[in-house]
Steps between C-alpha positions, in 0.01 A plus 500: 500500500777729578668459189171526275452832706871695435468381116153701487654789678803545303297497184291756635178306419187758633294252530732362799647812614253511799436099515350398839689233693481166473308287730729251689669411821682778706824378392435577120350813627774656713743334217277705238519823713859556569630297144257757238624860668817580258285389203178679605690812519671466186187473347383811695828705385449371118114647486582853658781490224242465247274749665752766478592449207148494329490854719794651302406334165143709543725806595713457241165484283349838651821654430535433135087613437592814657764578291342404236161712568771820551627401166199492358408848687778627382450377135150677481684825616742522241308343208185749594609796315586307218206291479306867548685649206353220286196518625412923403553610189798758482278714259244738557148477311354792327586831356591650833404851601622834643800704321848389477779653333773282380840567304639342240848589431723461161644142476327364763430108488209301515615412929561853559174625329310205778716567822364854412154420480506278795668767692238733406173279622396465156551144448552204769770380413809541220459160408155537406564803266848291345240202426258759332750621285627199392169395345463836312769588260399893512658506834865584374348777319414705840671903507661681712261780713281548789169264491245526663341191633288339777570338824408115513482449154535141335824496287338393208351879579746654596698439182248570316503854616856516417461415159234759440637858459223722636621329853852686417638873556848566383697817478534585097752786372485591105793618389455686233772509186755813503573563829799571669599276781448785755116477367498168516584467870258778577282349338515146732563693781115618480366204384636216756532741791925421520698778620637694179895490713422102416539536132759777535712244725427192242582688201890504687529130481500407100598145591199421659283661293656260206630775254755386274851618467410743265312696629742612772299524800221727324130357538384739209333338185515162717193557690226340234227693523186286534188382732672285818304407801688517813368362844594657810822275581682585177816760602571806302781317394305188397277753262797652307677130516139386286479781279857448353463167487194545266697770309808232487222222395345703228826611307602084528179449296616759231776302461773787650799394693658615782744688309246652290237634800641810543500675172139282442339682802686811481364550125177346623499792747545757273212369245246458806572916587464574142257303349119466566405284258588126429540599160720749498739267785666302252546797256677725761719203645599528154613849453693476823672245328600649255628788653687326724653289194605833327626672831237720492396659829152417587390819647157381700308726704446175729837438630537881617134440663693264706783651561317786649221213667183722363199414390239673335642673190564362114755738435863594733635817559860632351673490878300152492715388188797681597535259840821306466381119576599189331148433445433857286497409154529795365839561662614112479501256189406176533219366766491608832663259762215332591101471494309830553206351616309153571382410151230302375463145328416679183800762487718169611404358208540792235857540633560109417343521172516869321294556223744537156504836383679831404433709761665741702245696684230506650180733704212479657275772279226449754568372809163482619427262267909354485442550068916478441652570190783375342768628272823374320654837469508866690308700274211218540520513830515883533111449331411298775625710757292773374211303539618398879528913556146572364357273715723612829307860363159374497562341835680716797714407728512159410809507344 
């Protein structure tokens, strides 16, 4: 019996672990009592064992959910905004409403051009705008100026406000053909609101403004006169730098090279002064031509006028001719040293291409109407200036 009994108990059986004891005589009984103790207890000491440890393997358990439940937590946290984002459009719906103003510089991109809007409140988000204009080819044909849009707009909208031009104010200047370039800068001064000392200080820096080597500094003639629209970021500076550039762009398309652009615009100059009618352009380009080919001093009234800077009059005064300037032809042969004003595409073009012809002289016999004349010799010529006087009779002071 006592050996049945420690087998059971070192196995751990549970169905023996509290076993009753046996019936029998005392001897078996006392034997029983003091012979099972060691392996009673061992059985005892194995159970706890197991107790505790199911105790830490539940801990253990609690431990890992909770770290996994903060993961989780901590998951939702992070992933939120994200899964937000996804969730709301980043575009707004509608044409908006309200007033807001909205620049578009020169050369800005398609990112700059959204940034700006989203800056502004007009649209959500850049992104929005950027994935408008992708889907509408007009969009890279937006221009510079101040537009006037509406807050919370969709960007389909929104660009199509840009695109339409009654949504746009820009500053224009018309620069008229002739002038001098102290007209010219008075003339920008008024119409973009710059400071007139920001031409002035411009006009000192021929490098920037792009004038060629040629022209030795001097703006005149290289200011193309013409219709430009400036918005309110573009310098002083920037202006003039544009307007020679067209000038510079213009005489490429004639065909005249760099070595050739001075005596081009110079004649150009003088033809634009002289001659009112695109008729006559090519026909006076061509007696300055060939005067100049003969030696023959040119003797025009509009190089003196610009000598002297004065407006206003056809004819110059004696101490007018008598002022000693490279640039007065009727003291100097040959062509003055360089443009006397900013001449037009027209005069360009009659001092590329001249019309063939004899003459030698030329007047205006009405200026009111700019009727010229032209004559091959100086009795001819004398005619016409008869006519030019009987008209400067009929009409005083304005000769």
């Amino acid at each position: 019996m006592r050996k049945r009994h420690l087998e059971t108990s070192i196995f751990g059986d549970p169905e023996h672990d509290h076993e009753e004891p046996h019936d029998g005589g005392s001897e078996d009984s006392s034997a029983g009592a003091g012979g099972d103790t060691p392996a009673r207890g061992r059985a005892e000491s194995r159970r706890a064992h197991r107790r505790k440890k199911g105790r830490r393997r539940i801990i253990v358990l609690l431990v890992a959910l909770s770290l996994v439940a903060g993961a989780g937590a901590a998951a939702i946290l992070v992933l939120r905004p994200f899964v937000s984002s996804m969730a709301v459009s980043n575009d707004y719906v509608g044409a908006g409403s309200g007033s807001v103003t909205v620049v578009v510089h020169s050369g800005d991109a398609g990112r700059t051009i959204a940034a700006a809007l989203e800056k502004a409140g007009v649209v959500k988000s850049a992104a929005a705008f950027l994935a408008a204009s992708a889907s509408d080819p007009r969009s890279g044909s937006i221009q510079p100026g101040t537009y006037t849009l509406r807050a919370h707009m969709s960007a389909a909208s929104s660009l199509a406000m840009l695109l339409d031009p009654a949504n746009r104010t820009v500053q224009r200047v018309t620069i008229r053909e002739g002038l001098w370039v102290s007209e010219i800068i008075h003339e920008l001064s008024v119409s973009t609101g710059r400071p007139l000392a920001d031409y002035t200080l411009a006009l000192q820096d021929p490098v920037m403004l792009g004038l060629p080597d040629a022209a030795k500094g001097n703006a005149e003639g290289y200011l193309f006169p013409s219709t430009y629209e400036f918005d309110a970021s573009v310098t002083a500076a920037d202006q003039l730098h544009t307007m020679v550039a067209k000038s510079l762009d213009e005489l490429g398309k004639l065909g005249v090279t760099a070595d050739k652009m001075q005596r081009v615009l110079t004649i150009a100059s003088i033809v634009e002064a002289e001659a009112s009618g695109s008729a006559d352009r090519p026909k006076v380009a061509r007696v300055i031509e060939n005067r100049l080919a003969i030696q023959m001093p040119l003797q025009l009234d509009s190089t003196v006028s610009f000598v002297a800077q004065r407006r206003g009059k056809i004819t110059t005064t004696n101490a007018e001719r008598a002022t000693e300037s490279p640039y007065n032809t009727y003291l100097v042969a040959g062509l003055p040293p360089g443009p006397i004003d900013s001449p037009g595409l027209s005069a360009m073009q009659a001092a590329v291409k001249p019309t063939p012809g004899p003459w030698m002289y030329f007047v205006a016999v009405n200026p009111q109407t700019g009727e010229t004349r032209f004559a091959v010799d100086a009795a001819g010529h004398a005619a016409n200036v008869k006519l030019f006087q009987t008209w400067c009779s009929d009409h005083p002071g304005k000769c």
